[in-house]
C-alpha positions in Angstrom: 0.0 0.0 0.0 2.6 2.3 0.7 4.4 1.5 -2.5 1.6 2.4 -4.4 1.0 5.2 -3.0 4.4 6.7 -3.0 4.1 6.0 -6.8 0.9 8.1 -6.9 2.2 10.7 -5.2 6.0 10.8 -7.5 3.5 10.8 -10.5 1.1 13.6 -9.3 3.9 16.2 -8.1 6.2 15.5 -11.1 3.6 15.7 -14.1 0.3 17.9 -15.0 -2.1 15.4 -14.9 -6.2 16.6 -16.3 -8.7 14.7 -13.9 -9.4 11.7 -16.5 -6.1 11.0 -17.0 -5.4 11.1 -13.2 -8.6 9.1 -12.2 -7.8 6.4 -14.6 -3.9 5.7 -14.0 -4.2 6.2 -9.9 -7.8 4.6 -10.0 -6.6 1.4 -7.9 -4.3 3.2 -5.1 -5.1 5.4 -2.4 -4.4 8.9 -3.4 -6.9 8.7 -6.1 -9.4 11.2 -4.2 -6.8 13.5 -3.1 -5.4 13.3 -6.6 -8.5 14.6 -8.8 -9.0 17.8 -6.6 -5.0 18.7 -7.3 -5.8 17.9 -10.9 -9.2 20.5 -10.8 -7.5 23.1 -9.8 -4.5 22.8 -12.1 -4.7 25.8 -15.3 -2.0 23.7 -17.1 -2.3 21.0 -19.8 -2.5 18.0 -19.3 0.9 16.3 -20.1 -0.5 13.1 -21.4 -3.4 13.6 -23.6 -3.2 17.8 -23.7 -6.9 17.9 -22.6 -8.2 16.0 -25.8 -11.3 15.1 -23.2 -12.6 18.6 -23.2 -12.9 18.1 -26.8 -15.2 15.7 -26.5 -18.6 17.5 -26.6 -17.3 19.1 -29.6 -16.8 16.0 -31.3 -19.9 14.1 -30.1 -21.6 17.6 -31.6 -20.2 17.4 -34.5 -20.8 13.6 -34.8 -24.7 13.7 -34.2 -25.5 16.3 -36.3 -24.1 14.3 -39.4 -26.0 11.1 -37.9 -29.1 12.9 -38.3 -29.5 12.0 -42.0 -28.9 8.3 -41.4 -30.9 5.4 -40.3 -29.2 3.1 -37.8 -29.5 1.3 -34.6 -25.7 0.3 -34.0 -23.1 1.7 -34.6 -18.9 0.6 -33.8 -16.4 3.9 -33.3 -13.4 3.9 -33.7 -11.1 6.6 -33.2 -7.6 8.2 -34.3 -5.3 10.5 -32.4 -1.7 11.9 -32.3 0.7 9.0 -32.0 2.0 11.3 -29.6 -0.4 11.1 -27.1 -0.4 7.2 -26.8 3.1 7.5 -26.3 3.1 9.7 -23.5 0.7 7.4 -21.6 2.8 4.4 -22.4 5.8 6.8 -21.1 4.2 7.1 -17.8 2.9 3.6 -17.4 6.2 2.4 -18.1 8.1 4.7 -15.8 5.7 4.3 -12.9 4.9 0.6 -13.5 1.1 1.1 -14.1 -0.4 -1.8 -14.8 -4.2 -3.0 -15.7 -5.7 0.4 -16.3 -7.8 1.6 -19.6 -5.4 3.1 -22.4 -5.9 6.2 -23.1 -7.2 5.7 -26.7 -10.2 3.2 -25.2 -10.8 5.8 -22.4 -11.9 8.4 -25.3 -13.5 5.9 -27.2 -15.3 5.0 -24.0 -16.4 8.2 -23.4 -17.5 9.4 -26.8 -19.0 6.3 -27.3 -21.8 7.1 -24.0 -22.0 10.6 -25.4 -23.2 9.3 -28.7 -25.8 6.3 -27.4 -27.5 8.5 -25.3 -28.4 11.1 -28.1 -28.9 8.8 -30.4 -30.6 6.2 -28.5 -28.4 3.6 -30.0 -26.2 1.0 -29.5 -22.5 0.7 -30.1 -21.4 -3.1 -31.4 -18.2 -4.2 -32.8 -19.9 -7.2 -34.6 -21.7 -6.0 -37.9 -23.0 -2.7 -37.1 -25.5 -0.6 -38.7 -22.6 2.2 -39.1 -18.8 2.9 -38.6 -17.8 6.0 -37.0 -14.4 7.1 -37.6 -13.7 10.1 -35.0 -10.5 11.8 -36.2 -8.9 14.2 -33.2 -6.2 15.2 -35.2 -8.8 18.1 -37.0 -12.3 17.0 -35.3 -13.9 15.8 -38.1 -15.4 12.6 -38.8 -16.3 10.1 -41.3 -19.3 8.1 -41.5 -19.6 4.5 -43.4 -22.8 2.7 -43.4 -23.1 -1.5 -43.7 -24.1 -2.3 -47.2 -28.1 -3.2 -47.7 -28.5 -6.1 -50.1 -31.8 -6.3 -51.9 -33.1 -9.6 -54.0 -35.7 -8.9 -56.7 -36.4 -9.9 -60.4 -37.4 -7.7 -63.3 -39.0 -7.3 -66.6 -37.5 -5.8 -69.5 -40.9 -4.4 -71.5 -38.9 -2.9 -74.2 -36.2 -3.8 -77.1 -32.8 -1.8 -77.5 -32.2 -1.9 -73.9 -28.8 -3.1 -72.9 -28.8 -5.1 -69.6 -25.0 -3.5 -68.0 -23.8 -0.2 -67.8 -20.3 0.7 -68.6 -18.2 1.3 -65.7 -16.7 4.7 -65.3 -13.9 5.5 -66.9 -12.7 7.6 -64.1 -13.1 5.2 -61.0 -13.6 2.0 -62.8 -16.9 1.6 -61.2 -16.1 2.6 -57.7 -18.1 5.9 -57.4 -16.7 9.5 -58.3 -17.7 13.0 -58.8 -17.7 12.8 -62.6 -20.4 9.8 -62.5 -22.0 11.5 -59.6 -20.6 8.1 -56.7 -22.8 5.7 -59.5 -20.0 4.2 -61.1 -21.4 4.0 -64.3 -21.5 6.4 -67.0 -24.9 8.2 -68.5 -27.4 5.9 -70.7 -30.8 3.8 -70.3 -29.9 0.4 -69.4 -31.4 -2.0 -66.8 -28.7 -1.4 -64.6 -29.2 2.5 -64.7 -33.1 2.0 -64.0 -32.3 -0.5 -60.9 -29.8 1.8 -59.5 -31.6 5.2 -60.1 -34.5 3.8 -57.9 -31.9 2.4 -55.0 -29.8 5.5 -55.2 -33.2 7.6 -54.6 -35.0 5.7 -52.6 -32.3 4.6 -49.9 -29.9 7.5 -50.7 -27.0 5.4 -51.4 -23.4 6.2 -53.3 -23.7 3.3 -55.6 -25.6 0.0 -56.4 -23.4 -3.2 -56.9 -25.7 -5.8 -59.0 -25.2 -9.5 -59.1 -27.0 -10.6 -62.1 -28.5 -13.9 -62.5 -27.9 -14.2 -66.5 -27.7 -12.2 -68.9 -29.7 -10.8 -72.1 -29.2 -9.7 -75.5 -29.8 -5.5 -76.2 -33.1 -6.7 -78.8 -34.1 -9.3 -76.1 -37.6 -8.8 -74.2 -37.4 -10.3 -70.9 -41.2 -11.6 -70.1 -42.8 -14.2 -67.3 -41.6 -14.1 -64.0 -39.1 -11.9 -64.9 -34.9 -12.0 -64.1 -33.6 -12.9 -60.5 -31.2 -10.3 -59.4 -29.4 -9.3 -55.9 -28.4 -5.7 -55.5 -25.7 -4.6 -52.9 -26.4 -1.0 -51.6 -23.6 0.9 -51.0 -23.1 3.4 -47.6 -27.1 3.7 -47.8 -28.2 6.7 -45.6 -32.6 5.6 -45.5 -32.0 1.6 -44.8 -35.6 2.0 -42.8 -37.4 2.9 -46.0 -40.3 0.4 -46.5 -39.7 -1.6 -49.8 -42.8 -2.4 -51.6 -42.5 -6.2 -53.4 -43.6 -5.0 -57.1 -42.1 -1.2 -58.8 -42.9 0.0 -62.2 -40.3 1.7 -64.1 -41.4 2.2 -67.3 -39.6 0.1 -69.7 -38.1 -2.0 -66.4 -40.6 -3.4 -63.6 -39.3 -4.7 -60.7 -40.8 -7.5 -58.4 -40.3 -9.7 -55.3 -38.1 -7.1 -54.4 -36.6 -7.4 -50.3 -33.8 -7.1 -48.0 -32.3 -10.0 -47.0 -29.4 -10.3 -44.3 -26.8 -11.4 -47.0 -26.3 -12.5 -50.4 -25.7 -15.8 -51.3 -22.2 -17.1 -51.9 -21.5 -18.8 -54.9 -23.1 -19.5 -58.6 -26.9 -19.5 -58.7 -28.2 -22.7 -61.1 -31.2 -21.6 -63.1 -33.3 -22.4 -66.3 -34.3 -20.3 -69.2 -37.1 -20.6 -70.7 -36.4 -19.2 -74.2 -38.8 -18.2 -77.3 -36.0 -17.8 -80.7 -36.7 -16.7 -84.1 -34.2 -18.2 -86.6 -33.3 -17.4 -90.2 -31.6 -19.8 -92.4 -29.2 -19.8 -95.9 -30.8 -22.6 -97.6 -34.5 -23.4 -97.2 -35.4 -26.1 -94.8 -37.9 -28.7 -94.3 -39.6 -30.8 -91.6 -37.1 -33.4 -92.1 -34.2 -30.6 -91.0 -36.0 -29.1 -87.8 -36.4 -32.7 -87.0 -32.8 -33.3 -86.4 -33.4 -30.3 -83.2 -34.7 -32.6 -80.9 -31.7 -34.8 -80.7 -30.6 -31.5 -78.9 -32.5 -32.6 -75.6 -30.6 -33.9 -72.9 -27.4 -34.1 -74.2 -24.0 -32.2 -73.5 -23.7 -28.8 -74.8 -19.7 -27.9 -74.6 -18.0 -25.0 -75.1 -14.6 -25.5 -76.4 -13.4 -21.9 -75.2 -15.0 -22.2 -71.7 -11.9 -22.8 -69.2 -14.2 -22.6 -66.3 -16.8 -25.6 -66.9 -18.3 -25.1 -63.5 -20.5 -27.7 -64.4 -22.6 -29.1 -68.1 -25.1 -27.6 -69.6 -28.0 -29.4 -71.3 -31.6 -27.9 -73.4 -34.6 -29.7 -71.7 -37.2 -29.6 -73.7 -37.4 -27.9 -77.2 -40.4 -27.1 -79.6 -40.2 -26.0 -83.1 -42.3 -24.2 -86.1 -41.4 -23.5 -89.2 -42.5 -19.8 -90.0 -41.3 -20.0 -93.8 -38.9 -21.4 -96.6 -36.2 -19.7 -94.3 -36.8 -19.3 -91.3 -38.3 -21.3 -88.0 -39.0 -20.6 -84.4 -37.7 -22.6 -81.5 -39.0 -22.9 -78.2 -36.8 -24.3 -75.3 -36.1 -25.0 -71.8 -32.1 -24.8 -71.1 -29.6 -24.5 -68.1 -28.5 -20.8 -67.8 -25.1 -20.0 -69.2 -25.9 -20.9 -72.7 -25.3 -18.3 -74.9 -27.7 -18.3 -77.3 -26.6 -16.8 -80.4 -23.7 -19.0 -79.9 -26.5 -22.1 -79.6 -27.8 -21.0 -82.9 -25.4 -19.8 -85.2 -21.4 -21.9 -86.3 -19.5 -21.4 -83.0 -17.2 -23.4 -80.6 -20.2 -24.2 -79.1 -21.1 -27.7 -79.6 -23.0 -28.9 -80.9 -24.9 -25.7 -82.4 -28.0 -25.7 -84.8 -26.0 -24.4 -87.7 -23.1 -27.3 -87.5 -26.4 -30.0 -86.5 -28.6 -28.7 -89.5 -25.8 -28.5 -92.5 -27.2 -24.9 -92.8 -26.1 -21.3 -92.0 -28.6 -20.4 -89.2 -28.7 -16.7 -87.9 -30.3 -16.0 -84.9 -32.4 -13.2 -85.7 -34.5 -12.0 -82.5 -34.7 -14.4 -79.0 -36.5 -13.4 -76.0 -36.6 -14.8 -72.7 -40.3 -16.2 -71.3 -39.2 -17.1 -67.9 -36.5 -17.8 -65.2 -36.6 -20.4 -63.0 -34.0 -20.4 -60.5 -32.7 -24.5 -59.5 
């Protein structure tokens, strides 16, 4: 007992001590008491953390009021200060032998973080919160990073000349800038723009991330139940907003849209159900679309895919002839098999063109429905 306090007291009358800092590294000896009130009345800075802790209202202040334009209900702070300071307060817990008391950079945090819940009515976790605050004493100023929202949904495409992707911007490859106002994509009307535009505005996000589940061609219709699609949200500031299931766009509508917790890892199997006009070089008969059913239920290879994450067969397929030169095929496939490819001479195999002896174009193919396995 009387070592510790003889420490207390060498520390107290040889350094400028603020009451936190005092309270926390003589908190388990004696002089504690006698300690705060010499502290109080001293007009000099503190030599460990130069009175950072009568910045704190500031902070919290400043803090709240950008919080205001956010929906959360957790939040995890963390905080950055002058290397300086943490080594001062190692300096003196070193010198003196000071052990199992608070740092000084989780006394802050501690502090701020009480300042912030009881405005906000929130909670601070470290696990997955609804927001990251990054409090940076150096200047005052903080940064604020929200947890992604990820949205499933599906949508029809009403309209031809439509491109399904967006090209990324040049300026940020995708990431979000100034020039293509934090979307990452450049100016146009494509799916992706429509999807996003409605995200952006309606939760008030930097950017929309889209996982698509296949892919269509800029002519293509896409009809039925529409295409399966999971949207990642990016620093949203409304994640409250109440999502209705079913949104027209216009050209796009949007249904079964929610939020869900997380997005599934890994590919997503599906079927396409796909209506195909083709045109042919040399007329064909019955005896020719005949040959398109010994497409069912066998292999169809690409010689070019390196991936192969696993084959791809056509279900079910239904034909008509519409003229001398041309036919329409209906089918059921796996997803992943590009069409055009299916239909015209490629290194797909087999495709209709190598199967019927003929040079087959595929003029128009739209998409009836998508069923996810």
């Amino acid at each position: 007992m009387k070592s510790q306090l003889s420490t207390s007291v060498k520390l107290i009358q040889n350094y400028d001590l603020c009451e936190h800092c005092s309270g926390r590294l003589v908190s388990k000896t004696p002089v504690k008491k006698h300690q705060v009130k010499i502290s109080n009345s001293s007009k000099k800075k503190c030599y460990i953390c130069k009175n950072i802790f009568d910045t704190l209202d500031l902070m919290a202040l400043n803090i709240i009021e950008k919080l205001n334009d956010f929906h959360f209900k957790t939040f995890h702070l963390g905080i950055i200060l002058k290397p300086s300071l943490l080594e001062r307060d190692d300096f003196i817990k070193s010198k003196f032998k000071i052990q199992g008391v608070e740092n000084l950079k989780f006394s802050i945090a501690r502090q701020l973080e009480k300042k912030i819940s009881r405005r906000t009515h929130t909670t601070r976790i470290y696990d997955d919160p609804d927001i990251f605050i990054e409090a940076n004493f150096k200047d005052i100023s903080c940064k604020l990073r929200t947890k992604p929202l990820v949205v499933y949904g599906r949508y029809n495409k009403k309209i031809r000349n439509i491109s399904q992707k967006q090209s990324s911007c040049r300026s940020c490859n995708g990431i979000g800038c100034h020039n293509c106002e934090f979307k990452g994509i450049v100016s146009g009307k494509t799916v992706e723009s429509s999807i996003s535009d409605f995200f952006i505005n309606k939760f008030e996000c930097n950017q929309v991330k889209i996982n698509w589940i296949g892919g269509e061609d800029q002519l293509s219709l896409v009809m039925g139940n529409g295409r399966p699609f999971f949207a990642k949200l990016i620093n949203p500031k409304k994640r409250n907003k109440l999502l209705r299931k079913t949104c027209d766009l216009k050209d796009i509508a949007l249904s079964e849209l929610q939020k869900i917790s997380v997005q599934p890892k890994g590919f997503v199997r599906f079927k396409s159900e796909v209506s195909i006009t083709v045109e042919t070089k040399k007329p064909i008969s019955s005896t020719h679309l005949r040959k398109l059913k010994t497409l069912v239920n066998i292999p169809i290879l690409n010689s070019t895919d390196e991936k192969k994450n696993f084959t791809k067969y056509i279900y079910q397929i239904n034909y008509k002839k519409l003229g001398k030169n041309q036919f329409h095929l209906d089918i059921i496939a796996d997803g992943g098999i590009p069409i055009k490819s299916l239909i015209e001479k490629s290194d797909l195999t087999p495709n209709i063109s190598d199967l019927m002896k003929n040079t087959c174009r595929c003029q128009q193919f739209d998409f009836k429905n998508i069923l996810v396995c």
